[in-house]
N, C-alpha and C positions, 0 to 999 in steps of 0.2 A: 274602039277602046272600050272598054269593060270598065263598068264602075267599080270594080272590086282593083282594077289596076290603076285607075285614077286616083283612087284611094293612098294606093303604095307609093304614086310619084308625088302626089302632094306630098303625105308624110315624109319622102325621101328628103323633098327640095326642104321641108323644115326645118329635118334636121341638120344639113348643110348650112343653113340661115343663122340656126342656131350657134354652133360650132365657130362658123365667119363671126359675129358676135362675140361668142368665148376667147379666140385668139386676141381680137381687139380688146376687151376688156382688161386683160395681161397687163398694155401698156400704162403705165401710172410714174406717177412724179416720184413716185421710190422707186423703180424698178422701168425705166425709160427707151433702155433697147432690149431685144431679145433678137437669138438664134433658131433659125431654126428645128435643128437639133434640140431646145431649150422648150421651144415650143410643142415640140411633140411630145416631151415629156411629161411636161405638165399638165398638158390635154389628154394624153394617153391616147394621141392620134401615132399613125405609121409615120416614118418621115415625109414619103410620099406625097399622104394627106396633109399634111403640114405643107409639105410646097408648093400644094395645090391652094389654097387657101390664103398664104402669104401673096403668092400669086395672082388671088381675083382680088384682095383686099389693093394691092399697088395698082392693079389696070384701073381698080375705082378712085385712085388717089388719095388712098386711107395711109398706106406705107411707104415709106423710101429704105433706102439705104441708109446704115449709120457709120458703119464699119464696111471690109470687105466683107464678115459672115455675118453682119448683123443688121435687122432694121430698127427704125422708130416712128412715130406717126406723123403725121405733115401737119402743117399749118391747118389743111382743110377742116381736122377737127374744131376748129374754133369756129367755125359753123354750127358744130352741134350745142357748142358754150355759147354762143349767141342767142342762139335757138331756146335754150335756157335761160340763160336773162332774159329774154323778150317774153317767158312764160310768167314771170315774176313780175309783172306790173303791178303789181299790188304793191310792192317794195319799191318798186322805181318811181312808179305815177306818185308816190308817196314822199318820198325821200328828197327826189331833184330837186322841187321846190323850196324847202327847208335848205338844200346844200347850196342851193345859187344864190341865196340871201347869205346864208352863213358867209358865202365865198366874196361876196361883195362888202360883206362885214368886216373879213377878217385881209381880206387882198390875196389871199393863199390858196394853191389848189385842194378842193374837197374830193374825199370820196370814199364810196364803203365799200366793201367786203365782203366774203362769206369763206368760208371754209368746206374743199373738200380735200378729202384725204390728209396727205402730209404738207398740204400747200395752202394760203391764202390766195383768193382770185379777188380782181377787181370788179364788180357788177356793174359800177355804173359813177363817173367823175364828173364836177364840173371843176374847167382847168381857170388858174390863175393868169388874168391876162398884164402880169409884168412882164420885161423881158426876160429876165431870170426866174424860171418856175419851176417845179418837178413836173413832169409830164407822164402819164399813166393811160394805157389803152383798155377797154374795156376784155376782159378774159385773161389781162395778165396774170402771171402766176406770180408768187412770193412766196421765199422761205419762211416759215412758220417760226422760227426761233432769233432773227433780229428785226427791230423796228416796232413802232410800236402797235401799229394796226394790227398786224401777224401776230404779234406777242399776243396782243386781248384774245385774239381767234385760238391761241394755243390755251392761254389760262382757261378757256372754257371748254375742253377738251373734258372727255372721261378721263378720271387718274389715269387709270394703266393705260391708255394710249398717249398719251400726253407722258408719262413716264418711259414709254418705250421709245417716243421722238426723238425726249431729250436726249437719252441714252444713245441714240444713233446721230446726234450729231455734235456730241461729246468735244471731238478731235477738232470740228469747225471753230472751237470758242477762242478765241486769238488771248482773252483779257478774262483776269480772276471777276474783275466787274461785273462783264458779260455772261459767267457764270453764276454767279449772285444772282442776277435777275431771273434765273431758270431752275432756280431750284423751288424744290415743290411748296417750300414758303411765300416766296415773292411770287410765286405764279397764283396759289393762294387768295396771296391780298391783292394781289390784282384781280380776283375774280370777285373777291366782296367790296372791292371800292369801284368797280367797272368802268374805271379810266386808266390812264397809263402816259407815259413822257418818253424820250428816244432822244437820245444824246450820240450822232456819229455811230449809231449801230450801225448802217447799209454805207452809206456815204459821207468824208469830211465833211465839218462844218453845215452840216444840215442838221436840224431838230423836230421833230415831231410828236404827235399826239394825237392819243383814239380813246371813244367810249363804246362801249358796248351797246349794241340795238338789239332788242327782243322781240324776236317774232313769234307772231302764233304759233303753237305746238315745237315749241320751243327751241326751235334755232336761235344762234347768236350771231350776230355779223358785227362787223366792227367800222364806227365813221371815225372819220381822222382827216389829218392835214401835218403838211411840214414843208417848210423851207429852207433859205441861208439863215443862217445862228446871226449873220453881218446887221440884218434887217427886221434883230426879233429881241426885241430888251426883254430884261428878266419882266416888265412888269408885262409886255405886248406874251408871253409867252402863259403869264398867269392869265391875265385875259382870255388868249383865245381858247386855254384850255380849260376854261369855264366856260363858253359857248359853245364847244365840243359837246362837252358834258350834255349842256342843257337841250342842245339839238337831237343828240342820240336820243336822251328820255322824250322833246317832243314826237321822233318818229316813231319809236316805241309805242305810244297811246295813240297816236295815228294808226299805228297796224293792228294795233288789239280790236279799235273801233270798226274797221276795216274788215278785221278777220270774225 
């Protein structure tokens, strides 16, 4: 073989690398299955190429089936979210500590946040050991516009993306309330008072609360907690949502120092 043709298969196999990459990147929590046909178009590959491609991404266990003409990506991605959190220890190593005292403080499950895209993920929880707790896996996903973790992560959102969110999920608002809290006022004052309360947004009879964490070079993630309303008086609710508060701003100066 010729180094001038070693050359061209490298480059080839790249571009192919590349390409397998670009299709995966497509899949996102707005736009969760695609067509093949869908696929080509967007890439401005052949169909061909596109089923060639669908095809090594499934034998690698990136894609399944979602429809009969459609896929979406598998579990195995939360490999790659793992893999990311695990690069974040600056944030976890940081954080846990603070959250398991909080969570023995407060008896309720802890946990923070980050935002990508149009979702909240969970990074990293320490769980409440009642019988009755919310339970949370780490790389869950969350809708950005109920509850109140999600909510903080959406208030600190760019306007126009954060207005285009809200905008698309308009029709989901069940309740004029629910719409109240997502207008670009109350998203607002939530972003200048950097805590937030949840009354039955996601689920009955559950309440919850988040503050905002500031990390270096300025992402925001959001810590919180919530349980049964049964087991949480107005005064246990002012409470924990001042230890909330106060934990988020502890991790906060812990990450500045850090970072």
């Amino acid at each position: 073989m010729t180094p001038n043709t070693a050359r061209t298969k490298g480059t080839s196999g790249a571009e192919t690398g590349r390409k397998l990459l670009n299709v995966l990147g497509l899949f996102t929590g707005a736009r969760p299955a695609w067509t093949v046909a869908e696929l080509a178009r967007e890439l401005g590959l052949t169909t061909s190429t596109a089923y060639r491609y669908v095809g090594l991404l499934r034998e690698e266990g990136f894609l399944e089936p979602a429809t009969d003409n459609a896929y979406r990506v598998t579990a195995r991605v939360l490999d790659l979210a793992g893999a990311h959190t695990a690069s974040r220890t600056d944030i976890v190593d940081i954080a846990v500590p603070v959250m398991t005292r909080l969570r023995d403080e407060i008896g309720e499950t802890v946990l923070i946040a980050r935002r990508a895209g149009d979702f909240a993920y969970c990074v990293e929880r320490v769980e409440s050991e009642q019988a009755v707790r919310l339970q949370f896996r780490r790389g869950q996903a969350m809708s950005l516009h109920s509850g109140s973790i999600p909510r903080t992560l959406l208030a600190y959102m760019p306007p126009r993306e954060r207005e285009r969110y809200v905008a698309s999920v308009e029709g989901q608002l069940n309740s004029e309330a629910h719409r109240r809290l997502l207008s670009a006022e109350a998203l607002d004052e939530l972003a200048r008072a950097g805590h937030t309360e949840s009354f039955e947004e996601i689920d009955p009879e559950i309440w919850g609360c988040a503050a905002a964490v500031h990390a270096p070079g300025g992402e925001v993630l959001a810590l919180g907690t919530a349980g049964p309303t049964y087991r949480l008086s107005a005064e246990s609710r002012r409470r924990i949502q001042s230890l909330i508060t106060g934990a988020a701003r502890q991790i906060t100066d812990a990450l500045a120092v850090a970072g």
